[in-house]
HTML snippet that shows the backbone in 3Dmol.js (N, CA, C, O; Angstrom):
<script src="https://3Dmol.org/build/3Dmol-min.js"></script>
<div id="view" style="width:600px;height:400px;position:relative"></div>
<script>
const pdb = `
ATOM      1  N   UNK A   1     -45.098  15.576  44.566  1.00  0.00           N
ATOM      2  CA  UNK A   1     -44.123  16.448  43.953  1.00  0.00           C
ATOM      3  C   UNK A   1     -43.680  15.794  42.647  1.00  0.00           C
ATOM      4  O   UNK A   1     -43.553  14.570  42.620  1.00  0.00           O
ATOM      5  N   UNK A   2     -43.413  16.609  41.452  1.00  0.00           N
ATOM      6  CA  UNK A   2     -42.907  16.075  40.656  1.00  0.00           C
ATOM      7  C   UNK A   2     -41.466  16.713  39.999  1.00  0.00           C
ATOM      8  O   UNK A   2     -40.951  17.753  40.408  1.00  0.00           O
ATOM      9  N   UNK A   3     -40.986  15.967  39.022  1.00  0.00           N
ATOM     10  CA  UNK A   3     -39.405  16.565  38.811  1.00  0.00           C
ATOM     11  C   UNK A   3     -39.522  15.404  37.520  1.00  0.00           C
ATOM     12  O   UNK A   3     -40.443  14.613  37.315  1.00  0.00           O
ATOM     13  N   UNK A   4     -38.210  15.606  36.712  1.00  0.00           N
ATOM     14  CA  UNK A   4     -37.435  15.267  35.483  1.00  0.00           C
ATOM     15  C   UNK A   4     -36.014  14.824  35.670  1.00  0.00           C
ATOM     16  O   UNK A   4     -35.107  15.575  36.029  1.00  0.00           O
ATOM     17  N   UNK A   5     -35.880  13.466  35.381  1.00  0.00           N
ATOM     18  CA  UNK A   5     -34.784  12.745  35.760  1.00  0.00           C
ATOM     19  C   UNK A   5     -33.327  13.412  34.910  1.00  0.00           C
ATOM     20  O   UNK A   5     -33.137  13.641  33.715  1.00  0.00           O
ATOM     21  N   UNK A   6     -32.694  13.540  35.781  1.00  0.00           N
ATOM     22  CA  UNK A   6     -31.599  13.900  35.204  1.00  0.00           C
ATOM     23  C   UNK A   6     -30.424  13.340  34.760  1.00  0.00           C
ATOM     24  O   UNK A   6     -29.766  13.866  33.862  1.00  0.00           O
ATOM     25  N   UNK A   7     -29.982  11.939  35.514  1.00  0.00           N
ATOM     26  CA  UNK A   7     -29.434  11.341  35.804  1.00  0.00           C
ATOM     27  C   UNK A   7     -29.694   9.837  36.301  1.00  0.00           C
ATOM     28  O   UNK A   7     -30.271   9.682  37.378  1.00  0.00           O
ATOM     29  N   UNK A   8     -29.245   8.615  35.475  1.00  0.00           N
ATOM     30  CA  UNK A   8     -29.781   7.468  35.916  1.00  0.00           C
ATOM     31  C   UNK A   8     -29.187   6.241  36.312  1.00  0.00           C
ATOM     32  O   UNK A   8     -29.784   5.356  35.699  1.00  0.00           O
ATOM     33  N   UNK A   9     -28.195   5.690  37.125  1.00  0.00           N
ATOM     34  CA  UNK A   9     -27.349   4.389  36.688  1.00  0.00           C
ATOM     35  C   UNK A   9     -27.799   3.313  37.287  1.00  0.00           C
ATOM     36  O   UNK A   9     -28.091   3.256  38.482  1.00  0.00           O
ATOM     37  N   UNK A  10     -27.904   2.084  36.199  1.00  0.00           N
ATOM     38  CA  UNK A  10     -28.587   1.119  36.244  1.00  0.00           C
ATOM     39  C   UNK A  10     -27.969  -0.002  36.873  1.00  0.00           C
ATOM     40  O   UNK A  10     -28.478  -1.079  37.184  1.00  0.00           O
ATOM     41  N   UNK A  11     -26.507   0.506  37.052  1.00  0.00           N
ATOM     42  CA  UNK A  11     -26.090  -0.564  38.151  1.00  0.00           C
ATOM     43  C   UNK A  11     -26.076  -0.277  39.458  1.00  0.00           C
ATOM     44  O   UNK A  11     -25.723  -1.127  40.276  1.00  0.00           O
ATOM     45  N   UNK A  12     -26.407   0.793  39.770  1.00  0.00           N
ATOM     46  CA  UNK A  12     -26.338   1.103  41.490  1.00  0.00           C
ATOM     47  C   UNK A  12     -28.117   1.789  41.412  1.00  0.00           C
ATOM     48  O   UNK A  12     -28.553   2.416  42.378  1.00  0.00           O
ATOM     49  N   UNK A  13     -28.814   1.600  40.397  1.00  0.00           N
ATOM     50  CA  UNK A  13     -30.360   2.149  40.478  1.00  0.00           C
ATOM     51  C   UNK A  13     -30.522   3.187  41.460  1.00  0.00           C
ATOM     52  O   UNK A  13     -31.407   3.066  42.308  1.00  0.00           O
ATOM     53  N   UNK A  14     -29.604   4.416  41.440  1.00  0.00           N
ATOM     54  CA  UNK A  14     -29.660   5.413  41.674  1.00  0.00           C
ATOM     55  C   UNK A  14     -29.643   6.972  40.725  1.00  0.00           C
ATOM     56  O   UNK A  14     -29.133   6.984  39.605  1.00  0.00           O
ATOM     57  N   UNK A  15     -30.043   7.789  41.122  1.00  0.00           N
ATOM     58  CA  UNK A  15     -29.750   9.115  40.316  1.00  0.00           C
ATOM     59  C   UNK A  15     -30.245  10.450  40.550  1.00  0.00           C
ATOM     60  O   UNK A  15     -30.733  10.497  41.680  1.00  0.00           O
ATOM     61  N   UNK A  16     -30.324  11.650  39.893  1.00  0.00           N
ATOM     62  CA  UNK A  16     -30.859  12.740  40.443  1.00  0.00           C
ATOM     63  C   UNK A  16     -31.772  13.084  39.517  1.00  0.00           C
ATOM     64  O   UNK A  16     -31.745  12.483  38.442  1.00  0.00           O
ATOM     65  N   UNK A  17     -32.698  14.053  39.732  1.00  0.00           N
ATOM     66  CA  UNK A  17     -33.660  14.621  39.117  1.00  0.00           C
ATOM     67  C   UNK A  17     -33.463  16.179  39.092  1.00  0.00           C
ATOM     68  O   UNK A  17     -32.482  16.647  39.670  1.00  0.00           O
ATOM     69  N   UNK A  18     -34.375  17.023  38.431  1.00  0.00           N
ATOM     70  CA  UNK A  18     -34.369  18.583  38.569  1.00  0.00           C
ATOM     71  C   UNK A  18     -35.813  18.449  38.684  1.00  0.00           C
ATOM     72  O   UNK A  18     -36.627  17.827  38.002  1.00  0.00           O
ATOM     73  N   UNK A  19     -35.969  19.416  40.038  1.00  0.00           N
ATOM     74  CA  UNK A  19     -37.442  19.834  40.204  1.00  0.00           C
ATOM     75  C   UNK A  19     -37.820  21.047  39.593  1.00  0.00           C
ATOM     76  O   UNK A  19     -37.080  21.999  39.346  1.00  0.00           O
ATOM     77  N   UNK A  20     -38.893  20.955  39.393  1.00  0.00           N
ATOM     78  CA  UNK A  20     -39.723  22.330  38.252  1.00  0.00           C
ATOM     79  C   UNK A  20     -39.042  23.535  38.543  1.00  0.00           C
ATOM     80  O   UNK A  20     -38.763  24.227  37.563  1.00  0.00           O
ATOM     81  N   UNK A  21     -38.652  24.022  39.856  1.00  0.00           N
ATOM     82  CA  UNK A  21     -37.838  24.975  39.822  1.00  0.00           C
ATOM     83  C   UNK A  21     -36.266  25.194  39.767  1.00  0.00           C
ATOM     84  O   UNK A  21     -35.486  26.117  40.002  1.00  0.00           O
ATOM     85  N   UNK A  22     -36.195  23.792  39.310  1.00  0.00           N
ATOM     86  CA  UNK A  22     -34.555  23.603  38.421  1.00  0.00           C
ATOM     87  C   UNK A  22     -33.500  23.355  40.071  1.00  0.00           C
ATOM     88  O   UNK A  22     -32.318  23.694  40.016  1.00  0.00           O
ATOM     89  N   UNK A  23     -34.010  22.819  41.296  1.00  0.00           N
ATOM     90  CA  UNK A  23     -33.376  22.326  42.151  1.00  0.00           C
ATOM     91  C   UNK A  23     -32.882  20.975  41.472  1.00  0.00           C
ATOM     92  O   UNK A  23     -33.458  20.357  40.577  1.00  0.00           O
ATOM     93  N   UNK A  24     -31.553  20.625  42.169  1.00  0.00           N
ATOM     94  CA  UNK A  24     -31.261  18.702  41.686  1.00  0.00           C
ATOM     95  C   UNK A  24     -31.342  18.185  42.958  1.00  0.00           C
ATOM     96  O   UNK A  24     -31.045  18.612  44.074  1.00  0.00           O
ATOM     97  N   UNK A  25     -31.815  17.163  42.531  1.00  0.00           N
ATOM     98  CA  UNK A  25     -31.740  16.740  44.062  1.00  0.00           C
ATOM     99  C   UNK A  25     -31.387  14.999  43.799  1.00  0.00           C
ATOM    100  O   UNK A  25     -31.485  14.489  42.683  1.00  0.00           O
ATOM    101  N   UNK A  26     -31.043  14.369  44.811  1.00  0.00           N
ATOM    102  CA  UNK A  26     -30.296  13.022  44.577  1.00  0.00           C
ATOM    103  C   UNK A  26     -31.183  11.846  45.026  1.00  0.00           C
ATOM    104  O   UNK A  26     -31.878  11.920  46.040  1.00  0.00           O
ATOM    105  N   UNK A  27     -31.134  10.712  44.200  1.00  0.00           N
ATOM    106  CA  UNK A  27     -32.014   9.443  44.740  1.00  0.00           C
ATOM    107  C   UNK A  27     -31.420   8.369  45.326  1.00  0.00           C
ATOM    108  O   UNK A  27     -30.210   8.562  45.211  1.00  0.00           O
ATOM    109  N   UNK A  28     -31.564   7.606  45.747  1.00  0.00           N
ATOM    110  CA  UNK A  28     -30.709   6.444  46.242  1.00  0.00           C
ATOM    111  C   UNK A  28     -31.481   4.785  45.567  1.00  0.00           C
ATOM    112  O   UNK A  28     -32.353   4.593  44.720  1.00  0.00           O
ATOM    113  N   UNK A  29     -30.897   4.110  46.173  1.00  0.00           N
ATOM    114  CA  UNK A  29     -31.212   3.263  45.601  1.00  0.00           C
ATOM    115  C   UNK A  29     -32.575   2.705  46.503  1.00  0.00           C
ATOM    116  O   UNK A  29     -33.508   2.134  45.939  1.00  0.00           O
ATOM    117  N   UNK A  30     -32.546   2.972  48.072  1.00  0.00           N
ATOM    118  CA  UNK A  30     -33.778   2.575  48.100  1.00  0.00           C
ATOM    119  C   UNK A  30     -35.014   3.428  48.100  1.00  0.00           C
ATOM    120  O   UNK A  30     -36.010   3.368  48.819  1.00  0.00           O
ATOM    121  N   UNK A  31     -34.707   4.226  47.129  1.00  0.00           N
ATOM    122  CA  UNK A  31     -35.814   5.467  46.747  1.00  0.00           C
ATOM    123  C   UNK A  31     -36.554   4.594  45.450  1.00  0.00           C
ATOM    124  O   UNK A  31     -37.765   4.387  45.368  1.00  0.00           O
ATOM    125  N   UNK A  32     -35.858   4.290  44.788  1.00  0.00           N
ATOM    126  CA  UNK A  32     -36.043   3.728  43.827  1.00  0.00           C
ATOM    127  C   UNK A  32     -36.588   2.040  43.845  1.00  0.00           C
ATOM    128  O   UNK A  32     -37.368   1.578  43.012  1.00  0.00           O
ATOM    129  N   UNK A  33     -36.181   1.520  44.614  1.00  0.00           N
ATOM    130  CA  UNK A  33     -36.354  -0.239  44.808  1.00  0.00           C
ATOM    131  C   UNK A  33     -38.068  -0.305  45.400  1.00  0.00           C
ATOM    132  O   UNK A  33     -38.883  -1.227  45.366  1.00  0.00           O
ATOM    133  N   UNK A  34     -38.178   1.295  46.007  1.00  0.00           N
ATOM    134  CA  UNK A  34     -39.579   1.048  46.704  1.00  0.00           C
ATOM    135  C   UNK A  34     -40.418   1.155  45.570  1.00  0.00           C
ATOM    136  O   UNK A  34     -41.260   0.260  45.650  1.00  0.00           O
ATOM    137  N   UNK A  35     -40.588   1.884  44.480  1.00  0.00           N
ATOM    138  CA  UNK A  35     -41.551   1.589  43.026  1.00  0.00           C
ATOM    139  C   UNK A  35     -41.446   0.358  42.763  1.00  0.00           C
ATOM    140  O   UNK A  35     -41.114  -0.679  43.338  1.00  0.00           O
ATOM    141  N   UNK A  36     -42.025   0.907  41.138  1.00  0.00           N
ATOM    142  CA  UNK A  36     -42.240  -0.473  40.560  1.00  0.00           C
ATOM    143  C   UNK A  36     -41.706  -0.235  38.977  1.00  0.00           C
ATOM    144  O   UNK A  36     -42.281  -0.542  37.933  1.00  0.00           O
ATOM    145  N   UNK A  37     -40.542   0.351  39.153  1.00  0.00           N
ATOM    146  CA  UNK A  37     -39.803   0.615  38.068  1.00  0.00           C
ATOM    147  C   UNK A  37     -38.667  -0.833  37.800  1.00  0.00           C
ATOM    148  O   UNK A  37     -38.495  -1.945  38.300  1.00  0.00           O
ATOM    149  N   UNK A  38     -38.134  -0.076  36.806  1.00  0.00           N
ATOM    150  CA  UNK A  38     -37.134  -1.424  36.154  1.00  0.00           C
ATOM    151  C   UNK A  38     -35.744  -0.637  35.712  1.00  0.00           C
ATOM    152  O   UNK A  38     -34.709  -1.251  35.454  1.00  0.00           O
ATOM    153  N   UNK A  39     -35.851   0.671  35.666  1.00  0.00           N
ATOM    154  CA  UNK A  39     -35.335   2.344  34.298  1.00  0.00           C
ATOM    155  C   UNK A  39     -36.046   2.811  34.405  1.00  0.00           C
ATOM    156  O   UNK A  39     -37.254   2.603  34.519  1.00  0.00           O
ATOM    157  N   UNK A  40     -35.083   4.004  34.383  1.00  0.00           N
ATOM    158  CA  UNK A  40     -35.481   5.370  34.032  1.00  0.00           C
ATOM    159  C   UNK A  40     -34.484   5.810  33.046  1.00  0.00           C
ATOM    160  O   UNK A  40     -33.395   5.303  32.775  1.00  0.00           O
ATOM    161  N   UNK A  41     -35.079   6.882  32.548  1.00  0.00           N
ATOM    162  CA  UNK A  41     -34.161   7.629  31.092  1.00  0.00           C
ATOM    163  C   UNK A  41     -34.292   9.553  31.426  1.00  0.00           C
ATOM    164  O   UNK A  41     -35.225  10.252  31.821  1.00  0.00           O
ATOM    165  N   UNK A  42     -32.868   9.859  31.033  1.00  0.00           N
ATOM    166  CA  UNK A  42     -33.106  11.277  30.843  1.00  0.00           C
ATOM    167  C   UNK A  42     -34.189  12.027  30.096  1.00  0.00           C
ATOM    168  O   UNK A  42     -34.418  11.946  28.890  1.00  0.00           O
ATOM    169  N   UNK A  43     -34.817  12.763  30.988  1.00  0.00           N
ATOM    170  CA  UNK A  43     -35.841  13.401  30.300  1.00  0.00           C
ATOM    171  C   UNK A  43     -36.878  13.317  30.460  1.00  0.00           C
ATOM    172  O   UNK A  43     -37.647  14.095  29.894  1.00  0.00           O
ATOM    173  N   UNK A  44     -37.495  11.964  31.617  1.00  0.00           N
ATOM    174  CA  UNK A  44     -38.470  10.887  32.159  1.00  0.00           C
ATOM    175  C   UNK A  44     -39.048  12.253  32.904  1.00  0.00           C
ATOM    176  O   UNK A  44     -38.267  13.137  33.256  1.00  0.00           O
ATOM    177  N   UNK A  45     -40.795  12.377  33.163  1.00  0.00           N
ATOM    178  CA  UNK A  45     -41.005  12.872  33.726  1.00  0.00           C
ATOM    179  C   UNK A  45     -41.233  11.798  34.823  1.00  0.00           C
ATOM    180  O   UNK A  45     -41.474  10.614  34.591  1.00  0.00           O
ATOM    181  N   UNK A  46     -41.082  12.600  36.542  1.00  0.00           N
ATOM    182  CA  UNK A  46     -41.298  11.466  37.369  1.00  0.00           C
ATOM    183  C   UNK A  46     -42.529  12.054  38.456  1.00  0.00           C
ATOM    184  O   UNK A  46     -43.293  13.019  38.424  1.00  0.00           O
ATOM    185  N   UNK A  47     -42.309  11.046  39.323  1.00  0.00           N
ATOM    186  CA  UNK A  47     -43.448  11.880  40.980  1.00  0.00           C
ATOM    187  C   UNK A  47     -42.396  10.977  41.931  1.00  0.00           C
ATOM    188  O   UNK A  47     -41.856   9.875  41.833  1.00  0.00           O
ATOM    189  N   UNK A  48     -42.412  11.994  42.834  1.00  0.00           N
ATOM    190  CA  UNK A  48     -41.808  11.797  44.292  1.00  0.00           C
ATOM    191  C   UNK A  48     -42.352  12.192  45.159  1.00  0.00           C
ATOM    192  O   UNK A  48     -43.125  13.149  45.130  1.00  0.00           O
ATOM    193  N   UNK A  49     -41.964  11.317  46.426  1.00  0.00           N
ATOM    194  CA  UNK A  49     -41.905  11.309  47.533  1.00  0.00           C
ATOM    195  C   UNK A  49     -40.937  11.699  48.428  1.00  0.00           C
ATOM    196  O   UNK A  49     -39.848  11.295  48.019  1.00  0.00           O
ATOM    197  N   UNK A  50     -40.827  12.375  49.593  1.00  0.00           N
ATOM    198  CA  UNK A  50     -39.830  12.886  50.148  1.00  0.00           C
ATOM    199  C   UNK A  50     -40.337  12.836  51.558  1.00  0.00           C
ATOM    200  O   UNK A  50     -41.501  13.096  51.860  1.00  0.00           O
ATOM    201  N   UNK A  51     -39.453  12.508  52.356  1.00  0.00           N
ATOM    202  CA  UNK A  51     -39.089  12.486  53.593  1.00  0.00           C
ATOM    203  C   UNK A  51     -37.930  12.925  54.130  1.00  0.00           C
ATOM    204  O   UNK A  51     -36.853  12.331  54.074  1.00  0.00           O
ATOM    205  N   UNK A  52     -38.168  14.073  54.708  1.00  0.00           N
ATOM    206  CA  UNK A  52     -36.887  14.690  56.142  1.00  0.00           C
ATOM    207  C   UNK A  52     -35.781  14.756  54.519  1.00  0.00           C
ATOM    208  O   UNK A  52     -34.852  13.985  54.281  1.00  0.00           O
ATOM    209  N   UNK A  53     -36.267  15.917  53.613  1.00  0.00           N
ATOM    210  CA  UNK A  53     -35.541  16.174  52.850  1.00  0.00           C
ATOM    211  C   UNK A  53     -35.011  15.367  51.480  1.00  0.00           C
ATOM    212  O   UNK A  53     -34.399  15.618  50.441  1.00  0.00           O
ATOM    213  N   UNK A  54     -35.565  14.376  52.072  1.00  0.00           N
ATOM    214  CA  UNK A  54     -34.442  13.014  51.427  1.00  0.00           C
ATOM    215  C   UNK A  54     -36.036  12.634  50.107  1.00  0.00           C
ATOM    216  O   UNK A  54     -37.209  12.727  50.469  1.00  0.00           O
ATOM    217  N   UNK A  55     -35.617  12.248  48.712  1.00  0.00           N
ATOM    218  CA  UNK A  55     -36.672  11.333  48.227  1.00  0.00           C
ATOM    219  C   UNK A  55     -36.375   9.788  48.105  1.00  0.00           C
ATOM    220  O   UNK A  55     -35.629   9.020  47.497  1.00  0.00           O
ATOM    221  N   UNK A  56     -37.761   9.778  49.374  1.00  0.00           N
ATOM    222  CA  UNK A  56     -38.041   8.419  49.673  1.00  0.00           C
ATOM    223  C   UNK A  56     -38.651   7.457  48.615  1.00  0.00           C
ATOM    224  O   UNK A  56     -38.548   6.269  48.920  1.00  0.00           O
ATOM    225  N   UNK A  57     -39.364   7.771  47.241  1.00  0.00           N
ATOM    226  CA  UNK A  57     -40.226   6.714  46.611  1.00  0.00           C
ATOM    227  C   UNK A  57     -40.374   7.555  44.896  1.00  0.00           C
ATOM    228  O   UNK A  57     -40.896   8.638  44.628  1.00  0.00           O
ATOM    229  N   UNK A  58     -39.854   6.791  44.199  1.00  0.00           N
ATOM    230  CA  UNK A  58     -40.049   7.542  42.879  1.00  0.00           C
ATOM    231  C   UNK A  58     -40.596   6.638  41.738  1.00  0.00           C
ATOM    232  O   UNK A  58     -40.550   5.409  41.690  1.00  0.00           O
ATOM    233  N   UNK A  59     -41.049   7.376  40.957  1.00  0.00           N
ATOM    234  CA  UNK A  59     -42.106   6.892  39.823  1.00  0.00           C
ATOM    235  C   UNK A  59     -42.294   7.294  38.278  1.00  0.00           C
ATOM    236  O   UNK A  59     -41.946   8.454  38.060  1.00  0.00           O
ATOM    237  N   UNK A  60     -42.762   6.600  37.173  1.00  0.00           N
ATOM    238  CA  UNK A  60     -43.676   7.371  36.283  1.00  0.00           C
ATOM    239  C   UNK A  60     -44.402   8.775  37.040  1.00  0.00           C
ATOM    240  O   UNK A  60     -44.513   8.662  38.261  1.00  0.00           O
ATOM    241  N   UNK A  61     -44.781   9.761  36.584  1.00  0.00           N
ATOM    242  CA  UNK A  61     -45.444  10.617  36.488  1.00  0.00           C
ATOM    243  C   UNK A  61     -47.152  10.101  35.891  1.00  0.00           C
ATOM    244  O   UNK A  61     -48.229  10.568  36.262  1.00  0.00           O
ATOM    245  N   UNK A  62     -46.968   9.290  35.136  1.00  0.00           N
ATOM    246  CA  UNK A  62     -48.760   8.607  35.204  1.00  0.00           C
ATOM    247  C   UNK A  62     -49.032   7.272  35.998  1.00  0.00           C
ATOM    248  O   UNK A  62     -49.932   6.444  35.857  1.00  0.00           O
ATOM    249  N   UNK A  63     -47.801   7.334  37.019  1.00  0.00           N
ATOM    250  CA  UNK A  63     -48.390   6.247  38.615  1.00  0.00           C
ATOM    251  C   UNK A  63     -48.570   7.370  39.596  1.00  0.00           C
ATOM    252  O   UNK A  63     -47.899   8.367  39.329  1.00  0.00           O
ATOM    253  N   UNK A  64     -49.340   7.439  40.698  1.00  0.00           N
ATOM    254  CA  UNK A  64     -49.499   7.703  41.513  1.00  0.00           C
ATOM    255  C   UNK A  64     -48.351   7.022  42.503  1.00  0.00           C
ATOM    256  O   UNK A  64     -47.754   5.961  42.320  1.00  0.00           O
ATOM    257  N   UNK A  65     -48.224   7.958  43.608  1.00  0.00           N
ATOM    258  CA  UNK A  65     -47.552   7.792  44.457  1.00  0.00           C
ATOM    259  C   UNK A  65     -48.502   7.245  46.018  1.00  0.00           C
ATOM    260  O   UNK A  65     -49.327   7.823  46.725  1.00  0.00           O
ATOM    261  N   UNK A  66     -47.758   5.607  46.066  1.00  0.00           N
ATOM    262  CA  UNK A  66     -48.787   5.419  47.465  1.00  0.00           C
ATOM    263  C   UNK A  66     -48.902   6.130  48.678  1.00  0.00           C
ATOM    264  O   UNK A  66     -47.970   6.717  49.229  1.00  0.00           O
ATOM    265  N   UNK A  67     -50.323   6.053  49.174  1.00  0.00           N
ATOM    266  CA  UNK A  67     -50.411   6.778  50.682  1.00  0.00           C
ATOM    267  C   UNK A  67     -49.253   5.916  51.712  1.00  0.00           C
ATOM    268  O   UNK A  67     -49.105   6.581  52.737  1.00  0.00           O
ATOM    269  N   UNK A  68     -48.694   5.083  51.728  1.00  0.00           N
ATOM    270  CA  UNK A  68     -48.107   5.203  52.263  1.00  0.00           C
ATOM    271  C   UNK A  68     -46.786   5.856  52.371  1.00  0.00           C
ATOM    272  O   UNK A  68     -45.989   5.938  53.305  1.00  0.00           O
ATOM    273  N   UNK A  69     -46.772   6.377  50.937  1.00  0.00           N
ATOM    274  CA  UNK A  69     -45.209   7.799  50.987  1.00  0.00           C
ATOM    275  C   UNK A  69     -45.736   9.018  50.929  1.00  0.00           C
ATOM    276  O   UNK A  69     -44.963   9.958  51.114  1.00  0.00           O
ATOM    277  N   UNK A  70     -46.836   9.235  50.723  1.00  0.00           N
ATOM    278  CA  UNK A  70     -47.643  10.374  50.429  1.00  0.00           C
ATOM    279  C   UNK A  70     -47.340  11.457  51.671  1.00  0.00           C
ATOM    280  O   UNK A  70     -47.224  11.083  52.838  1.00  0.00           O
ATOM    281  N   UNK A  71     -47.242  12.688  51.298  1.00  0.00           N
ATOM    282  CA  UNK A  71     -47.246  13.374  53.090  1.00  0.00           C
ATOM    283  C   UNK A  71     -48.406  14.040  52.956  1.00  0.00           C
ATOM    284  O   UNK A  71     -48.907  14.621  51.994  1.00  0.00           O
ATOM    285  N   UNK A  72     -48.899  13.803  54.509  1.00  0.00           N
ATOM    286  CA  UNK A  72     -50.192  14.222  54.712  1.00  0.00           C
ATOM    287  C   UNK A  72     -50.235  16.333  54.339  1.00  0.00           C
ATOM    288  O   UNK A  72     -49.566  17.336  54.584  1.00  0.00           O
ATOM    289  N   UNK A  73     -51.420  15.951  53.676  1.00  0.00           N
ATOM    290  CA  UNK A  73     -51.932  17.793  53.569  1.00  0.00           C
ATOM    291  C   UNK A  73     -52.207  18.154  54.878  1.00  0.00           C
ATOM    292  O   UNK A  73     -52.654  17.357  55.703  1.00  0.00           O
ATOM    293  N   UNK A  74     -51.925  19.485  55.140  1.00  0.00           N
ATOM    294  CA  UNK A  74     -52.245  20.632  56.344  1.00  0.00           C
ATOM    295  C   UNK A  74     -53.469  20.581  56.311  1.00  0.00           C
ATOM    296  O   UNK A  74     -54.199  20.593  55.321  1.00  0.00           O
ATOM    297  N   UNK A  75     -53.836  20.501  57.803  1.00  0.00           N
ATOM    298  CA  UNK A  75     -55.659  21.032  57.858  1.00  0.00           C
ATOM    299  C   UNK A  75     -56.506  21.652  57.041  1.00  0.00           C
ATOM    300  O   UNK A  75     -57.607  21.337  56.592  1.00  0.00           O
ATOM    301  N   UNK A  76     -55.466  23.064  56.855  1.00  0.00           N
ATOM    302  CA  UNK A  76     -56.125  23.866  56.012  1.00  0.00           C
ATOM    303  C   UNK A  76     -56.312  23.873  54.985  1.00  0.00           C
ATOM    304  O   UNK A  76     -56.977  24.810  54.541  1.00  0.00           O
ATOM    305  N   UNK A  77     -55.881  22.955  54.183  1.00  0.00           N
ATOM    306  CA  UNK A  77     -55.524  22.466  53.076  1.00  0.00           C
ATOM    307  C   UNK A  77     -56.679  22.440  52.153  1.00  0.00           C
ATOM    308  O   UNK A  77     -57.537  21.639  52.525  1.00  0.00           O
ATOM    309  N   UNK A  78     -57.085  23.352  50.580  1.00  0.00           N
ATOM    310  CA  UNK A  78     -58.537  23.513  50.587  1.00  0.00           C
ATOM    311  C   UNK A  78     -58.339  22.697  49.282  1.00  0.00           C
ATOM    312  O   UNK A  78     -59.446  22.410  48.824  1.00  0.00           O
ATOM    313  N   UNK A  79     -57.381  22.249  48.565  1.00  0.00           N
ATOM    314  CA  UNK A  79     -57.407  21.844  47.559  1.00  0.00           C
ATOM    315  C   UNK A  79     -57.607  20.411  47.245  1.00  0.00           C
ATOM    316  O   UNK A  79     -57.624  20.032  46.074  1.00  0.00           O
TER     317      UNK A  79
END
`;
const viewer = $3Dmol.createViewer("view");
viewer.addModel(pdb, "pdb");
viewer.setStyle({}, {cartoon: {color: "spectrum"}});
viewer.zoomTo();
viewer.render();
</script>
């Protein structure tokens, strides 16, 4: 999934993003501690990970997101 940071603070390395369909949604800090970031800036395109609602693992938009946050595709899944 990807989204555009909206929001960033560098002392609690938390913040929110807007997803492509203009949802916000909120990060925490250990959403963030699991990359391999340092900052982020308004306007950053990103990629996430999400678990049980929540985003678990966030990034550059030209890193990939590891299989281990990755959620598995549906069977049917042709793409």
């Amino acid at each position: 999934m990807q989204g555009t940071v909206r929001s960033f603070d560098e002392a609690t390395r938390s913040g929110t993003v807007f997803l492509d369909d203009g949802t916000v949604l909120e990060f925490g800090t250990p959403a963030f501690d699991a990359g391999p970031l340092r900052l982020l800036r308004t306007g950053q395109r990103v990629n996430l990970a999400m678990s049980g609602g929540e985003i678990t693992y966030i990034t550059l938009s030209t890193f990939p997101v590891p299989d281990s946050f990755a959620q598995p595709r549906p069977a049917n899944d042709t793409e």
